[in-house]
N, C-alpha and C positions, 0 to 999 in steps of 0.2 A: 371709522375710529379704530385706530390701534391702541394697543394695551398690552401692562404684560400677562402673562396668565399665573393667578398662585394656589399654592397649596396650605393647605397645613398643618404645620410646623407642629402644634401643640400646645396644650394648655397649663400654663403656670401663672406661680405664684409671682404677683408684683417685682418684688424683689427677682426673683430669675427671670422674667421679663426684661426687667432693665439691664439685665446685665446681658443678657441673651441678645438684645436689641444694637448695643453697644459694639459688640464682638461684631454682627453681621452689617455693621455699619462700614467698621473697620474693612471686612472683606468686601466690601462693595456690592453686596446682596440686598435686592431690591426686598423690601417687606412693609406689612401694617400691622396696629393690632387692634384686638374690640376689645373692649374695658366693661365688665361687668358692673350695672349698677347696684348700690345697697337694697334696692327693694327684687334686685331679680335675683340676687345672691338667697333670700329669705323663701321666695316663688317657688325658684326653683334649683335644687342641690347640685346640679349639671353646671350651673352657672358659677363657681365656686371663682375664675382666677382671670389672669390676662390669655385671650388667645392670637398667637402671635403668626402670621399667614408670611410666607417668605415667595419668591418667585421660582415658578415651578421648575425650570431647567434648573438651578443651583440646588435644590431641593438638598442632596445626597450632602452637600459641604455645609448645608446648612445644619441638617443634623448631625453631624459630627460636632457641630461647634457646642449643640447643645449637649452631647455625652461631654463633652470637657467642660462643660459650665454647671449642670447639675448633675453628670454622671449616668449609670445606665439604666 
């Protein structure tokens, strides 16, 4: 079984999630994300946002896209 391998990206808020997502779509950047639920947002304080995992070779274009999305 082949796959790609990722990393990640970083954790944000909904909103720069979606726009985040948006953007690396556009560039053809493989990615997922894990969505924190209401009761593990409360558990635990770590779990605050969206965490959004890009594919590991684009890694460096990927983060670029998130300084021009939410900045540094």
């Amino acid at each position: 079984m082949s796959g790609t391998a990722t990393v990640l990206l970083g954790q944000f808020t909904e909103e720069h999630a979606e726009r985040i997502v948006e953007r690396l779509e556009e560039a053809g950047i493989v990615w997922w994300v894990k969505r924190t639920s209401g009761l593990s947002r409360i558990l635990f304080a770590g779990d605050w946002g969206t965490r959004v995992f890009v594919d590991e070779a684009r890694g460096q274009e990927a983060a670029a896209i998130v300084r021009e999305v939410v900045g540094d």
